[in-house]
Each structure stands twice: as C-alpha cells, then as structure tokens.
C-alpha positions in Angstrom: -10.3 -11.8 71.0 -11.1 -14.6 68.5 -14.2 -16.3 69.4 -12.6 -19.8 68.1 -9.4 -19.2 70.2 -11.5 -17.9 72.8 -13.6 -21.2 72.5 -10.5 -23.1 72.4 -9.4 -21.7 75.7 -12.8 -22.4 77.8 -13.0 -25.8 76.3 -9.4 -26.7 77.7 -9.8 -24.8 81.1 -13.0 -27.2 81.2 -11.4 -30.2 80.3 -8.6 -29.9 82.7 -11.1 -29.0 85.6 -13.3 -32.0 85.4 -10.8 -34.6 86.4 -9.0 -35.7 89.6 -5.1 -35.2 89.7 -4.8 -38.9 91.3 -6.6 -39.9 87.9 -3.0 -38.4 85.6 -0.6 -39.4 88.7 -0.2 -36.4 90.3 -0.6 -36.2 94.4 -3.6 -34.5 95.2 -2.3 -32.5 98.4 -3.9 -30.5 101.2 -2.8 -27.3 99.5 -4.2 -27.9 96.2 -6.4 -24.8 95.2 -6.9 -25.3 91.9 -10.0 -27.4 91.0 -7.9 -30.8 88.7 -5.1 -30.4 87.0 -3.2 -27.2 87.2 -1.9 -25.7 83.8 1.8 -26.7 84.6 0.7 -30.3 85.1 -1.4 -30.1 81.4 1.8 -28.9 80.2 4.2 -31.3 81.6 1.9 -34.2 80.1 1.8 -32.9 77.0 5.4 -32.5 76.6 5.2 -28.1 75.8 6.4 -25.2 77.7 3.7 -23.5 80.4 3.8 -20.1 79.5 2.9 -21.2 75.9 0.2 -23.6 77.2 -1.1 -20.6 79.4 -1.2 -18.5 76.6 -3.7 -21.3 74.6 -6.2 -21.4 77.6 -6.0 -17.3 77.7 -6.7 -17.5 74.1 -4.0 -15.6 72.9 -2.9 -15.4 69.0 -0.4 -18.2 69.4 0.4 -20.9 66.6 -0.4 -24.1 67.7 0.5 -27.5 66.1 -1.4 -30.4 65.3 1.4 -32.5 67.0 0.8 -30.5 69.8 -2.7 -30.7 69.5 -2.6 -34.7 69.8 -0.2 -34.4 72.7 -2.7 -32.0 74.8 -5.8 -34.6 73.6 -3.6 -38.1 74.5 -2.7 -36.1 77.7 -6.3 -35.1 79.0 -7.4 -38.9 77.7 -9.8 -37.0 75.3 -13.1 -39.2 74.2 -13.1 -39.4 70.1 -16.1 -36.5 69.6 -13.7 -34.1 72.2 -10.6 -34.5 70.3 -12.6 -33.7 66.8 -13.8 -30.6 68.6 -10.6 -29.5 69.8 -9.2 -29.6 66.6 -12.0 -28.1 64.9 -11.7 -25.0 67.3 -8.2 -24.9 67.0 -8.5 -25.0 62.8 -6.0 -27.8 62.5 -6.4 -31.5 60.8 -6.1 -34.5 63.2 -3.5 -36.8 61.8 -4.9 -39.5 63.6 -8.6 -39.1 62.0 -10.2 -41.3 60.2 -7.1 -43.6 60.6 -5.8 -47.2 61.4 -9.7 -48.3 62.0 -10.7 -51.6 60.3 -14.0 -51.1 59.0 -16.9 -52.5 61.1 -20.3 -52.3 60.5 -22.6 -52.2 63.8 -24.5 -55.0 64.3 -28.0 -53.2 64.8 -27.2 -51.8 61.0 -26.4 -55.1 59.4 -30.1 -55.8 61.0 -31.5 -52.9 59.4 -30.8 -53.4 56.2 -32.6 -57.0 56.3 -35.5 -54.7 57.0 -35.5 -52.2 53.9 -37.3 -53.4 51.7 -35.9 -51.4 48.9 -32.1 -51.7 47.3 -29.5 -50.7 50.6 -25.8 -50.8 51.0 -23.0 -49.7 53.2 -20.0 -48.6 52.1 -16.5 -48.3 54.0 -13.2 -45.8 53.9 -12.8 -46.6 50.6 -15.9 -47.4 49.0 -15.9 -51.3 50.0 -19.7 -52.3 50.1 -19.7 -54.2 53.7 -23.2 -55.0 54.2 -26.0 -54.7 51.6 -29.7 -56.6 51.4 -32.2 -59.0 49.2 -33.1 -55.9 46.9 -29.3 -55.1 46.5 -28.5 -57.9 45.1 -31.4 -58.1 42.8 -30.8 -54.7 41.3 -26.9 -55.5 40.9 -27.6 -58.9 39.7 -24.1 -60.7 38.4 -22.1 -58.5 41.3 -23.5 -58.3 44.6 -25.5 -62.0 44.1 -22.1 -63.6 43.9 -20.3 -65.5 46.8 -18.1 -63.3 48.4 -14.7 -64.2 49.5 -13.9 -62.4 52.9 -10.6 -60.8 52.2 -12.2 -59.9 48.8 -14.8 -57.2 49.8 -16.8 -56.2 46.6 -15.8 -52.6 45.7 -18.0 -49.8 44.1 -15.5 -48.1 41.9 -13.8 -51.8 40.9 -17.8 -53.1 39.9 -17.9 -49.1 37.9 -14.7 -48.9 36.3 -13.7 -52.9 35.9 -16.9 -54.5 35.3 -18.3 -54.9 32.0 -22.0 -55.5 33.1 -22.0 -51.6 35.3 -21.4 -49.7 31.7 -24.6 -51.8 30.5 -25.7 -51.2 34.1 -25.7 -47.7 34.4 -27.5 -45.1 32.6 -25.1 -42.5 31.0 -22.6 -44.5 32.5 -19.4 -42.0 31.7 -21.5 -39.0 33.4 -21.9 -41.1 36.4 -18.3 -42.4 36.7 -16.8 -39.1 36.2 -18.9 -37.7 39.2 -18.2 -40.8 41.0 -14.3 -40.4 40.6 -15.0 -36.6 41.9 -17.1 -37.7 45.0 -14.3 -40.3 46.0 -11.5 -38.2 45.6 -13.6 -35.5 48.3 -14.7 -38.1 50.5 -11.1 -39.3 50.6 -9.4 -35.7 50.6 -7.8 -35.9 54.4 -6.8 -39.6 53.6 -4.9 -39.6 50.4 -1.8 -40.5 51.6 -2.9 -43.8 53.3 -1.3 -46.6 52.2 -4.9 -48.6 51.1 -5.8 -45.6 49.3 -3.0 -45.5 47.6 -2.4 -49.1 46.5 -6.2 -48.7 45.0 -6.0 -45.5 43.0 -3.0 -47.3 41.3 -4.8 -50.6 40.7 -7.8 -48.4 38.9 -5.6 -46.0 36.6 -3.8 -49.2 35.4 -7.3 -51.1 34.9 -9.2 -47.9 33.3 -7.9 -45.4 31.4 -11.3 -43.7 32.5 -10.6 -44.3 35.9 -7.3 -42.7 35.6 -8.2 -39.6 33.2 -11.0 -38.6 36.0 -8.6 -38.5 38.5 -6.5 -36.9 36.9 -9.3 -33.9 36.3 -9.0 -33.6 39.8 -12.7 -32.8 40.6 -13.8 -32.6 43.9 -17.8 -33.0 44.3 -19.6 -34.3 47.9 -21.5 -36.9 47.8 -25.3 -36.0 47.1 -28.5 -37.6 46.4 -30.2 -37.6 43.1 -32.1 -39.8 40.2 -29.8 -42.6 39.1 -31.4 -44.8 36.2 -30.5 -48.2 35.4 -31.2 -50.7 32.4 -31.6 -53.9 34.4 -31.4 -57.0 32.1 -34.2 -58.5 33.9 -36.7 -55.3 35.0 -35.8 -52.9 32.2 -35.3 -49.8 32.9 -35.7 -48.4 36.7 -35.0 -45.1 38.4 -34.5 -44.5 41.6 -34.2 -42.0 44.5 -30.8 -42.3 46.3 -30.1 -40.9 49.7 -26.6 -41.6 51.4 -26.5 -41.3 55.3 -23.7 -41.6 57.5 -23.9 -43.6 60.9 -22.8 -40.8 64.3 -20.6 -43.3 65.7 -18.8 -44.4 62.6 -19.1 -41.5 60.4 -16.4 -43.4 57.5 -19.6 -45.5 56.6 -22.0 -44.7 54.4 -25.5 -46.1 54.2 -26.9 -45.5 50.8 -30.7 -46.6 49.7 -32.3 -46.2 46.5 -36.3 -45.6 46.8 -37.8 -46.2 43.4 -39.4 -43.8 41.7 
C-alpha cells in the first residue's frame, strides 16, 4: 500500500474519531459503537458515495478530487494547517488556498519592524510592501519616504519596472528585474488565475516592455537570499545581505531584511 494513501486513510479515520456526532447533527444513541462519526455519516456530509469514502480511509488506489477533497475538509470543519495536510497527502491543489484573504499584517510584526534597526519590509500576495521601517525608507528614499494613500499600497515590481529612480537604484538593474519577474511568477504559480493577479501582470507588460518580455521567458526561480548592491544618491554605493522569511500563520507574507555588509 502507498504510504501517502495509507497516511491519508489514518489521518481521516483520526479526524472522524475525535469528534462528538451531536457536534455534525447526528443523534448520538445508546447503540452507537463506533467512537464519532461513522464513515456513512462522513460520507453523507460530504455529499460522495460510502463504499468510495470507505475505500479512501482503507487506503485503496482510488482517484480522489479536489472538489471532493474540500467537501470531506468543510464537512469535518477542518482547521486551515489540517486541510493543507489533507491535501498534501492526498497530492491534490486546494482551490481555496491562498485565496479571498485581504492581506493583514499581525500586529506584533508591524512592532517588530520598528525594532530592526537595519532596512525591513513585508510584502503581500502580490508583492504589495504592507509594513516596512526608518531604515526602509532611508535606503528607498523618493519611494517608500512618500505619503502613502491607503488604497494605493506601494508595489515592489511597480517601484522596479515603473520607477525611474530603481534602474539608478539598483545595481545591474536588468539582472535583478529579470530574476525578480522569475521569483514572482513562482511565488504566484497556484494563483495565476486570480483576478488581482491578473489585472497587475496586464498593467506591467503595458508599462514595461521589460516587464512583459520576462514574463514572457517564463522563468520560474524561488525566492532566495543573496548580495544586492545599490548606488544610493545619498550613501553611495551599499551592499547588503537579504534574507526573506515567511510568518507560520500567514505564510502569503514575506518579511524581507537587508543586513549590510
């Protein structure tokens, strides 16, 4: 047997086992031998045959949908790190991932960044920069030093690929947005048919004919750490370290600090 499918099995037989039938509106009843829900109830709140259900718990080579997926996890009232695990063991993509979610950035991180004393930012789904400190807005003097309109969220690849001041900015500038382009389009690859998305791609290909020839290259790269060099009007030139870690609760965010080197 398949240790995944055998995985996938145990983890359901678990999940259905831990709660109390009263808690998905079924009687609980003297004759009840089955410890929570039996696999017939599972089945009848998920909307898909028993047998077939069965055969998922026994871990048997049986196909098994992604819509059926999100029925079984809106039917056991799965908590967000479950359902990524059932669907992880089960090898499909979660259409509801990484969806619908306004970005928010967690108090106790806006907080943080007032205490790094070194250029910070976070960025959202798509590359927004929600929060970012003092040294931030020194090192990207003329972008993130201006008044921000709410609505208007400063955006990495708009300040890259629309900006005049990043190509003076940024050290080998091209080399940078290229690999940039290639990050995004990997750190976006289960999203690209959201509507935001969408609506920015277009707005950068019409804006940069750079913009628009990287992505068409289609290159996929994740996002890594590394020198980045800048020629700063004011402090010349400056390297730095960057490191980019994501947050466990909110793992669309990004926090990304450059130590100087």
């Amino acid at each position: 047997m398949d240790n995944r499918r055998k995985e996938l099995g145990e983890f359901l037989l678990a999940l259905r086992q831990r709660g109390t039938p009263e808690e998905f509106g079924f009687p609980s009843g003297a004759r009840r031998r089955t410890k929570g829900l039996r696999r017939e109830e599972v089945a009848q709140l998920a909307g898909i045959s028993a047998t077939w259900y069965t055969w998922i718990e026994q871990g048997r080579e049986v196909n098994i949908s992604s819509d059926a997926l999100d029925r079984l996890a809106q039917a056991l009232k799965l908590s967000r790190t479950e359902r990524a695990y059932l669907f992880d063991m089960a090898d499909r993509r979660d259409p509801r991932a990484n969806t619908a979610e306004e970005d928010t950035v967690p108090e106790t991180l806006v907080n943080m960044l007032d205490n790094i004393n070194i250029p910070a930012y976070i960025m959202g789904r798509t590359w927004d920069i929600l929060a970012w400190n003092k040294p931030a807005q020194i090192l990207f003097a003329g972008w993130l030093d201006k008044q921000q309109e709410v609505e208007d969220k400063p955006n990495l690849l708009r300040y890259v690929f629309q900006n005049p001041d990043a190509k003076q900015l940024v050290v080998n500038w091209e080399v940078r947005a290229r690999r940039l382009v290639a990050e995004f389009r990997a750190d976006c690859r289960s999203r690209l048919e959201e509507l935001e998305l969408q609506k920015l791609v277009a707005e950068l290909s019409q804006a940069s004919p750079e913009f628009e020839r990287f992505w068409k290259q289609h290159d996929v790269l994740e996002r890594q750490g590394g020198q980045r060099e800048f020629n700063h009007p004011k402090l010349g030139l400056i390297s730095y370290q960057q490191v980019t870690l994501r947050p466990v609760e909110q793992e669309q965010l990004k926090l990304v600090v450059l130590h100087p080197i």
